[in-house]
LOMARMI-367031 format. One record per residue: residue in one letter; x, y, z of N, C-alpha, C, CB in turn. Coordinates in steps of 0.02 Angstrom, whole numbers, padded with zeros to 5 digits, always signed. Glycine has a CB too. Example, Ala and Ser with C-alpha at 12.3 -4.5 7.8 and 13.67 -1.06 7.14 Angstrom:
<recs>
A+00660-00284+00390+00615-00225+00390+00660-00165+00390+00565-00224+00452;S+00642-00112+00354+00684-00053+00357+00645+00002+00394+00704-00030+00286;
</recs>
This chain:
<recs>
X+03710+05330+05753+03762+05339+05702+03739+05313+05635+03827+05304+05724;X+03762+05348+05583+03734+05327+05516+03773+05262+05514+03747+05382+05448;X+03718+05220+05441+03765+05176+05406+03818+05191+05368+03737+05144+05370;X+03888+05204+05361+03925+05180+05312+03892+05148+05247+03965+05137+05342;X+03901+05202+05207+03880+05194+05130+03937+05205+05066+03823+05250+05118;X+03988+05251+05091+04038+05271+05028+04089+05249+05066+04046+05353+04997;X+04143+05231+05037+04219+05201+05042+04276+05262+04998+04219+05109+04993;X+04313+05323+05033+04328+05342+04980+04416+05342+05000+04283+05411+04958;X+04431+05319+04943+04504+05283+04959+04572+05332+04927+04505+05196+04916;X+04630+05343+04955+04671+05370+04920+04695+05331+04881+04709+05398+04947;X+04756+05328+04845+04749+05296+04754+04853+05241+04789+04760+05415+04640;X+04892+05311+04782+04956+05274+04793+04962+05238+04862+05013+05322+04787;X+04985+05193+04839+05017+05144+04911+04974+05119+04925+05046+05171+04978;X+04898+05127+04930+04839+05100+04943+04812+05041+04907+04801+05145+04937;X+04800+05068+04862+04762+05026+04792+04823+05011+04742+04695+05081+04742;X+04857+05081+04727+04905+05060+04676+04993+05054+04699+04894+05117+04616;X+05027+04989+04689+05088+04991+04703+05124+05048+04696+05113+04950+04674;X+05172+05095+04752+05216+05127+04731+05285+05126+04776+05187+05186+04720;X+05321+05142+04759+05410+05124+04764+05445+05213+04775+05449+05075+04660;X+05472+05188+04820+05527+05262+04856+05569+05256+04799+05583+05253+04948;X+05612+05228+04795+05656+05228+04745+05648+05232+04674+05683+05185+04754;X+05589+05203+04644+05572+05233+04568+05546+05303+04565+05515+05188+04530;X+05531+05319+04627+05503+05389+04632+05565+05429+04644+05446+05400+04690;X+05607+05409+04671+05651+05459+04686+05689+05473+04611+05700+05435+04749;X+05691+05409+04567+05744+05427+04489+05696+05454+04476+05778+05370+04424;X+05626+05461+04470+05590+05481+04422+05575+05573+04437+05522+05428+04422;X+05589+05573+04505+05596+05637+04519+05670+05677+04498+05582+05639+04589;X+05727+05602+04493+05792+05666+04448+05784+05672+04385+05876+05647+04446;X+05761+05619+04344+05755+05619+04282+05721+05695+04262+05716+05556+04264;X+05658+05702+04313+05605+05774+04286+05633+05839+04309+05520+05774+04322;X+05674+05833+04351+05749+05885+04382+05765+05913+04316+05832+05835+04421;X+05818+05834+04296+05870+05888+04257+05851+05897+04188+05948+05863+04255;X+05784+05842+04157+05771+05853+04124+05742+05942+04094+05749+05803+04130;X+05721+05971+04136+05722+06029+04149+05766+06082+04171+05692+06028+04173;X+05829+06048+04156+05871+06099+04166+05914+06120+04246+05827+06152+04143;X+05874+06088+04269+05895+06100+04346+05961+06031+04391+05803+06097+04394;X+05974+06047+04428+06026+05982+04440+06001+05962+04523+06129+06009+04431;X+05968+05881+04511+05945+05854+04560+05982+05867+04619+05937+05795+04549;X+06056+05843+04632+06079+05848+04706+06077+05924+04735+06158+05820+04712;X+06054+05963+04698+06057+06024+04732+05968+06033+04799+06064+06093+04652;X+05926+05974+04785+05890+05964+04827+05887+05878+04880+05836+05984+04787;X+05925+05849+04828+05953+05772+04867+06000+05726+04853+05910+05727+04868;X+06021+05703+04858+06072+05647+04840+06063+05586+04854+06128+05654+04865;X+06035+05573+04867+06033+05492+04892+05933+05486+04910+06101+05478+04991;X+05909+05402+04920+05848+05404+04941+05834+05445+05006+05829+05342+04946;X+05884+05425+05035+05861+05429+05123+05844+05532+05116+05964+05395+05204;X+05899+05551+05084+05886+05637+05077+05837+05629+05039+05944+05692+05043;X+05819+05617+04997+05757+05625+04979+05692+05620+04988+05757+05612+04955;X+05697+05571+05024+05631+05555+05078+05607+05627+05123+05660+05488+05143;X+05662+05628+05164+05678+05694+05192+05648+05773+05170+05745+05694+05182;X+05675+05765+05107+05676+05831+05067+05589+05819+05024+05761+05835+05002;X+05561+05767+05008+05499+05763+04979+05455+05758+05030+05491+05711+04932;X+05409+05816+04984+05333+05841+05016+05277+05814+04982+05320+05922+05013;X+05217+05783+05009+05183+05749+04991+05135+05781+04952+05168+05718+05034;X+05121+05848+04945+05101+05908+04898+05162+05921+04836+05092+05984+04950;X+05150+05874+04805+05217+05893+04762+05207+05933+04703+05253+05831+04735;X+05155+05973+04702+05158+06035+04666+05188+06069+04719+05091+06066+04639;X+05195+06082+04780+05255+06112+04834+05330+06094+04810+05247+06076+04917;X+05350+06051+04800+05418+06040+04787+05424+06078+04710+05437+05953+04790;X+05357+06067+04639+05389+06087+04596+05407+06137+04581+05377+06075+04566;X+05338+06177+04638+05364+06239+04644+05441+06266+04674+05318+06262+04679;X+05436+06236+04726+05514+06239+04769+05588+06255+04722+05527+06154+04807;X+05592+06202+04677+05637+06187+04615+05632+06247+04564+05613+06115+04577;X+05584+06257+04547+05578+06294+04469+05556+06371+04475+05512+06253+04417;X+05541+06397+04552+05513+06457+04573+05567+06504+04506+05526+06474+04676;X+05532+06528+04471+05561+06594+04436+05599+06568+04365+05623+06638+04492;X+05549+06514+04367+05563+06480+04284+05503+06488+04247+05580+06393+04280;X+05490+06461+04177+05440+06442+04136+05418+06372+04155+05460+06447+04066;X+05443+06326+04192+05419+06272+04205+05352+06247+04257+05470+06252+04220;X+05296+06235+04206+05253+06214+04248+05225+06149+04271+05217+06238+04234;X+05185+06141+04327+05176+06073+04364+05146+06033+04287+05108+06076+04447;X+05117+06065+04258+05106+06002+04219+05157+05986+04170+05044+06005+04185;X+05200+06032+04136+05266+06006+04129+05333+05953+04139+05274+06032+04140;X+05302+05960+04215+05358+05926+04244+05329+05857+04245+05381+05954+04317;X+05244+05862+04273+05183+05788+04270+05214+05751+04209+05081+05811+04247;X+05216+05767+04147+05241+05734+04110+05285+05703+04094+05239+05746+04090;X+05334+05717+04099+05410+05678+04109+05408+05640+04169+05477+05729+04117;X+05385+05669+04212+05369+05612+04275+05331+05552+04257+05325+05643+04335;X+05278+05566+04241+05222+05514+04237+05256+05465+04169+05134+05557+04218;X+05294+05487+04137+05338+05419+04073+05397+05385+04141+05410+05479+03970;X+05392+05407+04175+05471+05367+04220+05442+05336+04294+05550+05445+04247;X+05365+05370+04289+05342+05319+04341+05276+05285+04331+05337+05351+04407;X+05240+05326+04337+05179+05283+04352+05157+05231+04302+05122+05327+04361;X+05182+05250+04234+05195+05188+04176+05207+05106+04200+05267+05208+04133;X+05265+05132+04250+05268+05074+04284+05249+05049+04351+05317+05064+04282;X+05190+05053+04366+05139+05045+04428+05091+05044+04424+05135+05077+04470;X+05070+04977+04449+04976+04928+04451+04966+04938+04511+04963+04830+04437;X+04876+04923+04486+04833+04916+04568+04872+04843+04574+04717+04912+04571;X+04871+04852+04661+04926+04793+04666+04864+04726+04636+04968+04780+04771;X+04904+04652+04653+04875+04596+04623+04800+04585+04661+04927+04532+04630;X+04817+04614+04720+04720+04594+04768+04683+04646+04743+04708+04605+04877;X+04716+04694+04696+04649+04749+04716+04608+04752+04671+04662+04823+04727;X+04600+04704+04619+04527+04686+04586+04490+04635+04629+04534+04652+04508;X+04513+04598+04675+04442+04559+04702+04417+04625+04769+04467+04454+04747;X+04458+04672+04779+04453+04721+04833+04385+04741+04824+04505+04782+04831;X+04414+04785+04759+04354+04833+04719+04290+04794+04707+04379+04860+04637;X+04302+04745+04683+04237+04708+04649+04192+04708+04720+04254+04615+04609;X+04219+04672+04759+04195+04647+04814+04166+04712+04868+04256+04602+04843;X+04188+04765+04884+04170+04814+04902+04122+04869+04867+04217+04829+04915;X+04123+04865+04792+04069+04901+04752+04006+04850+04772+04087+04908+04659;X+04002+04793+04788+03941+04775+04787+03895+04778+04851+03944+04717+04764;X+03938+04825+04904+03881+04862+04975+03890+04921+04956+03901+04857+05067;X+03960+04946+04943+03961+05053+04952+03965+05054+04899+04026+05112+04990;X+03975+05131+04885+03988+05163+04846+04073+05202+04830+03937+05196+04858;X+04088+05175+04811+04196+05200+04803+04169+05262+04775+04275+05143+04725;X+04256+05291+04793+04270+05347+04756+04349+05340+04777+04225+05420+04777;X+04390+05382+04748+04449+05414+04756+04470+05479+04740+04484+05385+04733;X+04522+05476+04796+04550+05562+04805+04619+05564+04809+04524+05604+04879;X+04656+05604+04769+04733+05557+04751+04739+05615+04743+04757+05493+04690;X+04825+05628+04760+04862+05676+04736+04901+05658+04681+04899+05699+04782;X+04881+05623+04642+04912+05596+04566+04851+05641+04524+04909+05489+04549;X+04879+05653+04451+04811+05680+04422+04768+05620+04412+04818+05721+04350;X+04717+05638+04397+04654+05599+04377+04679+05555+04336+04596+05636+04345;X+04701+05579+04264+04700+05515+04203+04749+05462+04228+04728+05541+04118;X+04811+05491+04275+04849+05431+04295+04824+05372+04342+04904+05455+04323;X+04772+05398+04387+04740+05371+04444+04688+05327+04369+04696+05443+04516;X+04672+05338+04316+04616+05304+04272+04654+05263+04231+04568+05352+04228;X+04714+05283+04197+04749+05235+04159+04773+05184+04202+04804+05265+04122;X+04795+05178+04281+04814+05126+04297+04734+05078+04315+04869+05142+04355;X+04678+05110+04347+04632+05061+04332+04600+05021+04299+04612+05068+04338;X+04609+05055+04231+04593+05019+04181+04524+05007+04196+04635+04962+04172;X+04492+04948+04181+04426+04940+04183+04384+04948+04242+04418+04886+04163;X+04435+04951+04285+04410+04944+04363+04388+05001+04375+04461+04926+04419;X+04397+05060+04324+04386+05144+04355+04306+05118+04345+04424+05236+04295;X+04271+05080+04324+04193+05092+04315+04157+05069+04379+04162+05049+04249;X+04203+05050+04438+04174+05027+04490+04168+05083+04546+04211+04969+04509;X+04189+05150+04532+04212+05196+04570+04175+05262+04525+04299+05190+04579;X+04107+05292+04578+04066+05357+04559+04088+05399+04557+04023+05378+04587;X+04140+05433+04572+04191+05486+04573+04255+05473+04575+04185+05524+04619;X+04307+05515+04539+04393+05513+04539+04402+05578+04562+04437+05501+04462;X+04446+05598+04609+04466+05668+04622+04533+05652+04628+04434+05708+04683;X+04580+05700+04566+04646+05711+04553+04682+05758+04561+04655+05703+04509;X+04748+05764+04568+04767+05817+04570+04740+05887+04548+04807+05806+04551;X+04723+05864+04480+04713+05927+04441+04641+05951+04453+04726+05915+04363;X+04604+05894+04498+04539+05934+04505+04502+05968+04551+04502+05906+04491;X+04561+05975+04605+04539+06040+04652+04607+06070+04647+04510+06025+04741;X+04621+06146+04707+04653+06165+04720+04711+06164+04770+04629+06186+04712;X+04678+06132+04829+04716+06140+04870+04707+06043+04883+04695+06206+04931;X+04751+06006+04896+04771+05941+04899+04772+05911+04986+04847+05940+04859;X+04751+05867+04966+04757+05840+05057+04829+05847+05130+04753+05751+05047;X+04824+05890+05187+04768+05881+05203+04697+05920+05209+04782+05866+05243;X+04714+05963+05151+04642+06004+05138+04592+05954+05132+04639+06052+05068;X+04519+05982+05146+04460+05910+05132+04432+05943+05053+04369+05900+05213;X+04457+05999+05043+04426+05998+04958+04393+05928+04924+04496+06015+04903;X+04456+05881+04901+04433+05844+04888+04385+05795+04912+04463+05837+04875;X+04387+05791+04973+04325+05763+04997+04249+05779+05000+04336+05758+05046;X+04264+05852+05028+04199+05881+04985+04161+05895+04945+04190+05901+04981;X+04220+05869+04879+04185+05870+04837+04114+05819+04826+04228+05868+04796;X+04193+05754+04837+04140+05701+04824+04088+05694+04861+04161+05643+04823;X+04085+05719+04919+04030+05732+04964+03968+05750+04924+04047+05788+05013;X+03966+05807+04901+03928+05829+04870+03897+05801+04822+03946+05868+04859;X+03944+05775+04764+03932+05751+04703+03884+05676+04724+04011+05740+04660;X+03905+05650+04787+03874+05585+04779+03801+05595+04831+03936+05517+04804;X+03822+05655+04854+03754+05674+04910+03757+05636+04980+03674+05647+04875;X+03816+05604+05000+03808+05564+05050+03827+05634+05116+03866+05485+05041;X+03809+05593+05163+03840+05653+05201+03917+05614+05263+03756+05697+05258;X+03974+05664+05286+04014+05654+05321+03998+05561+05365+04014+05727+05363;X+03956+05587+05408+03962+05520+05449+03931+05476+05403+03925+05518+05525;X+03926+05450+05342+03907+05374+05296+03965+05377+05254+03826+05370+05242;X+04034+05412+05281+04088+05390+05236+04152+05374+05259+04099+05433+05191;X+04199+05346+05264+04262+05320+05266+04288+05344+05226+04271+05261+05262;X+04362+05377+05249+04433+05392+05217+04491+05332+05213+04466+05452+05261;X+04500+05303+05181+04564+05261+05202+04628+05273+05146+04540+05173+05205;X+04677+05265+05193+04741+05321+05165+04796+05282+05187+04747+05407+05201;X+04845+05292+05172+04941+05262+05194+04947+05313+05214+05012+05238+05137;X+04934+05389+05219+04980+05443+05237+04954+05479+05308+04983+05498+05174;X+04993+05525+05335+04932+05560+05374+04908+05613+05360+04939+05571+05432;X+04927+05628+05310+04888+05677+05277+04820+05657+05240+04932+05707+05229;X+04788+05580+05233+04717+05548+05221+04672+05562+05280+04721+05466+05212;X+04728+05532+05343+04703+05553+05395+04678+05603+05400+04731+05552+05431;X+04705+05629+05427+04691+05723+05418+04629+05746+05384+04751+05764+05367;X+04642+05750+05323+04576+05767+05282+04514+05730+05298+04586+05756+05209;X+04540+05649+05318+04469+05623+05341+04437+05652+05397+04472+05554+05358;X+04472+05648+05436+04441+05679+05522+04412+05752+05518+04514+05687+05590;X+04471+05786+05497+04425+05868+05487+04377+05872+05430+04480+05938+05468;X+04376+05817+05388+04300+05835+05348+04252+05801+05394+04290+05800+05259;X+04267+05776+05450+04205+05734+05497+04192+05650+05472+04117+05781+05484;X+04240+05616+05438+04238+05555+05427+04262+05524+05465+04254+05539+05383;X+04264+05433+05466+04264+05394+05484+04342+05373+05449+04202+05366+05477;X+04399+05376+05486+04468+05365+05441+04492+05297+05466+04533+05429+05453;X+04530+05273+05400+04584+05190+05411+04633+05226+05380+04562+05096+05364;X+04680+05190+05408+04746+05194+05357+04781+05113+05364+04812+05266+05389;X+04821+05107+05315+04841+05044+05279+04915+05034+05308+04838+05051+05190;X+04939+04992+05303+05013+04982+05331+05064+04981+05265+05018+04904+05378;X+05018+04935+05237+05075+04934+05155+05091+04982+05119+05053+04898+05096;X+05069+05073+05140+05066+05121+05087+05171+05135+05100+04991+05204+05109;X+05149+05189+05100+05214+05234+05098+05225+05291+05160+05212+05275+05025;X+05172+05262+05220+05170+05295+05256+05220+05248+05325+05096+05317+05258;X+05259+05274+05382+05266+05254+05421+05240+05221+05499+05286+05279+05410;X+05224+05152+05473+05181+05129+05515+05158+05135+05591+05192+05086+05506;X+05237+05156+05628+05208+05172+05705+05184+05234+05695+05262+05172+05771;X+05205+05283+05666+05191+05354+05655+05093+05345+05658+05236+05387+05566;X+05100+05320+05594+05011+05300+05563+04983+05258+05642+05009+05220+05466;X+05001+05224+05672+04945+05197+05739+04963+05247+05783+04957+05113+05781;X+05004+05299+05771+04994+05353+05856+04946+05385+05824+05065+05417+05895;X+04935+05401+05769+04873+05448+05745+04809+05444+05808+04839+05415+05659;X+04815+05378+05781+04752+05335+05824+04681+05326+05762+04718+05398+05911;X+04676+05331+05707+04608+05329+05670+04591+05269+05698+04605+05332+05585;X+04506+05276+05663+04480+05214+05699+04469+05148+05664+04419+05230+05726;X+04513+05162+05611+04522+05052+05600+04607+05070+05573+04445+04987+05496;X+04625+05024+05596+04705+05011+05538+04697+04926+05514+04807+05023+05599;X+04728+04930+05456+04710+04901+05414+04809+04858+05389+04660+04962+05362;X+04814+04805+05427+04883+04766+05413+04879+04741+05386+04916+04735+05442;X+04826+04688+05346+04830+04672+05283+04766+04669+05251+04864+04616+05276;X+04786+04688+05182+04745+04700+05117+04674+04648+05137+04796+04671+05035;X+04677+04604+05175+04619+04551+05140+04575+04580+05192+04631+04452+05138;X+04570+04628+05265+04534+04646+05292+04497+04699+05262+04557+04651+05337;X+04530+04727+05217+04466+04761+05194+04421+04759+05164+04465+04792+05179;X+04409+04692+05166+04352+04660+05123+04308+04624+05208+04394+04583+05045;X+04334+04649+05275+04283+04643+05320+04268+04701+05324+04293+04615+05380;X+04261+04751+05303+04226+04808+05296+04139+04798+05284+04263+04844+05238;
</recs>
């Protein structure tokens, strides 16, 4: 079996704090700001949870099918009501530091790119590739994005790790032929995430620095 050489990590719930509930206003705010009226897809968190798809160019489509409104339209008003307000949590600069100095990072996020870069701030220089929303087509659990970075960094499948909150990281990790973790603290549901079965789970942040 190869060595493990690249680390390539999804972005929300992982690395960067995110919240059901600021996501859910920030998803009415970009509703009606557009004209449309939120409860006609949720009312409350718990429906919303429900009703949100983790491809959320799927939902904006869902909402706006047979409007002028496009995903990056909507990215915008979203991205002032959320991600403005959301950091890599407080461990994840000794994470990064500490892990750039065996592998090689990357990330693959269904956030666009500049949001996945404005919240790193300086830290994006520790990481050889960003793959964002906007820079493939089809979003996890497609392995697009994995392949990319595959490519770009030349490593091959078995010298890389996926680690994800969702199972849709999963997913893309295993059918691109990687080595997958998923995290407990994301936004994913934790017994759900250990029936998967990947092969590390990861309960708290400071183990992944036994990587």
């Amino acid at each position: 079996m190869s060595v493990r050489k690249l680390i390539i990590f999804d972005f929300d719930g992982v690395l960067r704090e995110m919240s059901w509930m600021r996501m859910h206003d920030a998803y009415r705010i970009s509703i009606e700001f557009h004209g449309k009226k939120a409860d006609d897809y949720f009312t409350d968190l718990v429906s919303f949870k429900k009703w949100y798809n983790i491809d959320w160019r799927k939902n904006v489509g869902s909402i706006f099918a047979g409007t002028n409104v496009t995903c990056d339209q909507f990215n915008e008003v979203f991205d002032d009501n959320y991600f403005q307000y959301l950091q890599v949590f407080p461990w994840g600069e000794e994470v990064i530091l500490s892990l750039s100095k065996k592998y090689k990072l990357a990330i693959v996020s269904s956030s666009y790119k500049k949001a996945v870069e404005e919240s790193l701030g300086d830290l994006k220089k520790y990481f050889t590739i960003i793959i964002g929303a906007d820079s493939v087509k089809n979003l996890k659990p497609d392995t697009e994005g994995i392949n990319i970075v595959l490519k770009e960094t030349k490593f091959l499948a078995d010298e890389a790790i996926m680690i994800g909150d969702m199972h849709v990281d999963y997913q893309a990790g295993k059918d691109a032929g990687l080595m997958t973790g998923l995290v407990k603290w994301g936004m994913g549901d934790w017994d759900y995430l250990c029936s998967l079965k990947p092969d590390i789970l990861f309960e708290e942040p400071s183990e992944l620095l036994s990587l």
